[in-house]
C-alpha positions as a printed Julia matrix, in Angstrom:
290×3 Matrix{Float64}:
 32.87  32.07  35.67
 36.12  30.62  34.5
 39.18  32.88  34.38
 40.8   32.33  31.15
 44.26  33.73  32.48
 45.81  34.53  35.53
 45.51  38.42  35.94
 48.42  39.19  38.86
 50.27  42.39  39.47
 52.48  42.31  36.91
 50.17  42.28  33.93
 50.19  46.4   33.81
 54.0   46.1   33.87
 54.13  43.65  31.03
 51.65  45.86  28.91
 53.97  48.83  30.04
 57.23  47.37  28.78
 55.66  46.27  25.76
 54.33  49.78  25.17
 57.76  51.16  25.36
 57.98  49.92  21.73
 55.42  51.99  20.04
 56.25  55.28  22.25
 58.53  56.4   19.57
 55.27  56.81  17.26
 52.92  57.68  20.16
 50.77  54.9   19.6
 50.57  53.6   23.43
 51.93  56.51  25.52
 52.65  55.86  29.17
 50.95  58.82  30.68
 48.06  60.89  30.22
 48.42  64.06  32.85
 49.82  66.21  30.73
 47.05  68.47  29.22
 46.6   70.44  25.98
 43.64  71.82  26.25
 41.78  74.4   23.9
 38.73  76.85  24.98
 36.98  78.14  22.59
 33.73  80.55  23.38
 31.26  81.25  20.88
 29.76  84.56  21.96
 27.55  85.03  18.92
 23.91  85.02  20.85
 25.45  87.57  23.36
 25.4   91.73  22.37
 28.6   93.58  21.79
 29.12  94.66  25.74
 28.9   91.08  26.98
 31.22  90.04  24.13
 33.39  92.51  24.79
 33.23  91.61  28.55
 34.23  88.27  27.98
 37.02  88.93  25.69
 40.62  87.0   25.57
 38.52  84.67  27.94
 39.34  81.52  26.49
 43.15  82.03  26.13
 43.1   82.91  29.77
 41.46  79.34  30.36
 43.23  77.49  28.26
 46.71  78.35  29.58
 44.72  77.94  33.34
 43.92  74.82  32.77
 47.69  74.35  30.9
 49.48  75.35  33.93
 47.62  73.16  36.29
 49.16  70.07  37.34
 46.72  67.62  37.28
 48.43  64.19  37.98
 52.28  63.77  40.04
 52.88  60.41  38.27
 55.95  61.09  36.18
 55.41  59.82  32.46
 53.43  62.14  30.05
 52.15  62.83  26.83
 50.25  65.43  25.36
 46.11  65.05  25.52
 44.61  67.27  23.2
 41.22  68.45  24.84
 39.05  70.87  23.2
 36.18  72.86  25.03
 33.72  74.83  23.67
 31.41  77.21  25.56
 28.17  78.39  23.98
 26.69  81.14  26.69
 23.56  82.27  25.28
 21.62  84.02  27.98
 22.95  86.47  31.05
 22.09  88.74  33.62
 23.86  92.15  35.33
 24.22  91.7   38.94
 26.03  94.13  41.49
 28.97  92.52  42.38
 29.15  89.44  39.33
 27.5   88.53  35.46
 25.53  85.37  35.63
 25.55  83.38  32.64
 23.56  80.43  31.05
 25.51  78.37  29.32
 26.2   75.07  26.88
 29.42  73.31  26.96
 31.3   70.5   24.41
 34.08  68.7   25.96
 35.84  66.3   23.41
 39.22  64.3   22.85
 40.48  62.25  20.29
 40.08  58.61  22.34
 36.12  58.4   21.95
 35.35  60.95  24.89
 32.0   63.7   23.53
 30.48  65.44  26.31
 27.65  67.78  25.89
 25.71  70.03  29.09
 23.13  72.16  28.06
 22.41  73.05  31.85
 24.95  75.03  33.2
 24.84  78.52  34.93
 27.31  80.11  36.6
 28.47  83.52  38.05
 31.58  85.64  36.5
 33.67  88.32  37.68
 36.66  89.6   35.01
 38.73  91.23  37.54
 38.74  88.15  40.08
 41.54  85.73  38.98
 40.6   82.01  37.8
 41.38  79.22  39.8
 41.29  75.57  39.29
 40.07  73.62  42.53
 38.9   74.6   46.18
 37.36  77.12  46.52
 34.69  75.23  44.03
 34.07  78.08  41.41
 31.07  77.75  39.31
 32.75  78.89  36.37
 35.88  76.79  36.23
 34.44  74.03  38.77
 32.33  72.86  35.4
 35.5   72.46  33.09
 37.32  70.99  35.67
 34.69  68.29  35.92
 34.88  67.12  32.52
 39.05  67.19  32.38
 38.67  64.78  35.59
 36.28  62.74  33.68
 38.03  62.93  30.79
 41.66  62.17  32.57
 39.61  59.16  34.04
 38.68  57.86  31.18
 42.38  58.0   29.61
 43.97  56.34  32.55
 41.73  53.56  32.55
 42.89  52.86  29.09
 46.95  52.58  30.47
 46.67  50.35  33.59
 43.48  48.59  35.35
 41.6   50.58  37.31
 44.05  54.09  36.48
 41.35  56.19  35.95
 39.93  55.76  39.43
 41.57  58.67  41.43
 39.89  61.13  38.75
 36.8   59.71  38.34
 36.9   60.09  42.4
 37.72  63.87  41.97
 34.94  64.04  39.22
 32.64  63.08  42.28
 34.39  65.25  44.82
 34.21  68.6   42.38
 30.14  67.38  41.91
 29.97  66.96  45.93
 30.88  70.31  46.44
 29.06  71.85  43.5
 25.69  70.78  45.72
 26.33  73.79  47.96
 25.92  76.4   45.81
 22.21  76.42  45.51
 21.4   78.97  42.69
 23.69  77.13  40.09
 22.99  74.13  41.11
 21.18  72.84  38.01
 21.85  69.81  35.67
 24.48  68.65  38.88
 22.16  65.68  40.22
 23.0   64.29  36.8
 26.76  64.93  36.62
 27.28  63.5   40.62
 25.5   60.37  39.02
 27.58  60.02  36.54
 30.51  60.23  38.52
 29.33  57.74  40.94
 28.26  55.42  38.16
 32.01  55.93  36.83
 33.78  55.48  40.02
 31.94  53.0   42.43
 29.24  51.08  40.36
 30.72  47.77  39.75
 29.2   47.32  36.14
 31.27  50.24  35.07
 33.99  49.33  36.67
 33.89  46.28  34.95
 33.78  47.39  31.32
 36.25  49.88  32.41
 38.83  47.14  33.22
 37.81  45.64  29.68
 38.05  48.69  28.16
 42.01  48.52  29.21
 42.27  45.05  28.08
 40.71  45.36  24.82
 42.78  48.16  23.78
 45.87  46.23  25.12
 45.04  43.37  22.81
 44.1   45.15  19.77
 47.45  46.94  20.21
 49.26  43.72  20.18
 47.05  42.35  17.48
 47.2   44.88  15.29
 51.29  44.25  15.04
 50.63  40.6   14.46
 51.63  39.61  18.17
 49.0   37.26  18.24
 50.87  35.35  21.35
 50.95  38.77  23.82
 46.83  39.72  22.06
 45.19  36.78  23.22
 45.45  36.56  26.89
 44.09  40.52  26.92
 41.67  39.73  24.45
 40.17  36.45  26.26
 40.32  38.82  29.47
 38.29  40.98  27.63
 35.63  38.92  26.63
 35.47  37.33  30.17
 34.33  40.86  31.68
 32.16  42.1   28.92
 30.29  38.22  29.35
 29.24  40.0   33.02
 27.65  43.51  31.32
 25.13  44.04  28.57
 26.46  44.99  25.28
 24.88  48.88  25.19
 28.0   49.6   27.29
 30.5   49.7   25.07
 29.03  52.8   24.37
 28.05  55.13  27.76
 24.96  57.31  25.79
 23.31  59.21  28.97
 22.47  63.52  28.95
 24.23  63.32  25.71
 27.46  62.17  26.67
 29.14  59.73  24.62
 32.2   58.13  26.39
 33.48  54.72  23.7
 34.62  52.62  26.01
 35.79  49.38  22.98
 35.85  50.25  19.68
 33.77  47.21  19.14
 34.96  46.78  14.92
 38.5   47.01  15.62
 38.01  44.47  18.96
 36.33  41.87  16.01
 39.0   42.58  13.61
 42.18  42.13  16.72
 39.76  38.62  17.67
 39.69  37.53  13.67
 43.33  38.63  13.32
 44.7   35.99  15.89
 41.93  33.32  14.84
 39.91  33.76  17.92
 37.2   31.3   17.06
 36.12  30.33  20.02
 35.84  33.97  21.51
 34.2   35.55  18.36
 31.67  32.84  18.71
 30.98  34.49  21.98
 30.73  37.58  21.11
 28.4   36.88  18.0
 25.98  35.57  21.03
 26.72  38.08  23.2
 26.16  40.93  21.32
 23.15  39.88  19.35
 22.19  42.76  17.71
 25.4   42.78  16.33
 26.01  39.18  15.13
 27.86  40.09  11.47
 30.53  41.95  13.6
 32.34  38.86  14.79
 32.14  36.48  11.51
């Protein structure tokens, strides 16, 4: 296929100096490591001692997973993460409480993740760590902010999100050796795999970055510094089928291009040519791009 522009090195330095314009109103931040994440447990299906067992537990998480430095790169901005835990079933052991469990990972850049299959074991007077030892408790949550951080870097430079879609895969890896909580992790390691090495995903990953890129610059009337990210875009979706702009799989939702505001950016700079192909490329979706 063609190559509508030269992509070289410097393209996520351009982006990045031209992002230094709209950090003032946070619109196109330069870093994403910085967490602020919210845990929220709804104990409502548990009785009164387990609820009082698990008491102040989500404070204590959030300010773990608060503390934790999760990326060395030095630019950051605040990303708002909110989980919710839903345990619902549980059973007294000697030494530990095992749980069963629902959790609702979300952030405000098109990321919903839902897991309905997650046990794990629980000890209040143990402290909480993030990372090895792989916990079953934590190792969960810490899964979804590396998916989540993935996601987010992807979005700042091509191909940024790979080092945490890699520890994604790594925290999954380990999670295989704990063989009575082992359940619903087949599908997570998959999805981290599909994330990180399959070359489909990689590919609307990469648009997903140039898509937002030109609907940044479109959507300020710089037509001239749009087009070359849009016309990049369109290049890699023209390799992928048109159900991935949207990853739907175990309930996850991860928008990749928000496809309305990628038509609007193409119509803004009078992208004929490139709205045609989209109107054929996304045919169930024709009266998008006219």
């Amino acid at each position: 296929m063609r190559r509508l522009f030269p992509v070289t090195n410097k393209t996520p330095l351009l982006l990045f100096l031209g992002m230094l314009v709209g950090l003032a109103s946070g619109v196109f931040p330069a870093g994403a490591e910085q967490l602020q994440v919210e845990v929220r447990l709804h104990l409502e299906k548990l009785p009164l001692d387990e609820q009082n067992y698990l008491a102040g537990l989500g404070d204590e998480l959030s300010a773990l997973f608060n503390d934790h430095t999760w990326s060395a790169d030095g630019y950051k901005y605040q990303l708002p993460v909110t989980i919710d835990l839903f345990p619902d079933k549980y059973s007294l052991y000697s030494i530990y409480h095992k749980y069963s469990a629902g959790v609702m990972v979300a952030t405000k850049s098109g990321i919903q993740l839902r897991d309905t299959r997650w046990d794990f074991r629980l000890t209040r007077d143990q402290p909480l760590h993030v990372g090895d030892p792989y916990d079953t408790f934590t190792g969960l949550m810490e899964f979804y902010i590396w998916v989540s951080l993935g996601f987010e870097n992807d979005l700042l430079k091509p191909g940024g999100g790979q080092p945490y879609y890699d520890k994604a895969l790594s925290v999954a890896d380990a999670a295989r050796f704990e063989s009575l909580f082992v359940d619903g992790w087949d599908y997570r390691r998959n999805l981290a795999r599909d994330l990180s090495l399959d070359t489909a995903y990689r590919n609307i990953r990469q648009a997903a970055f140039h898509a937002r890129a030109g609907i940044f610059y479109a959507e300020k009337d710089d037509c001239e510094s749009a087009l070359p990210y849009l016309s990049r875009t369109v290049e890699l979706l023209l390799t992928i089928s048109p159900l991935m702009m949207e990853l739907h799989r175990d309930d996850h939702i991860l928008r990749f291009i928000d496809a309305p505001r990628f038509a609007a950016a193409l119509a803004t700079c009078g992208s004929q040519d490139l709205l045609e192909k989209m109107s054929q490329w996304d045919a169930d979706h024709p009266e998008l791009y006219r």
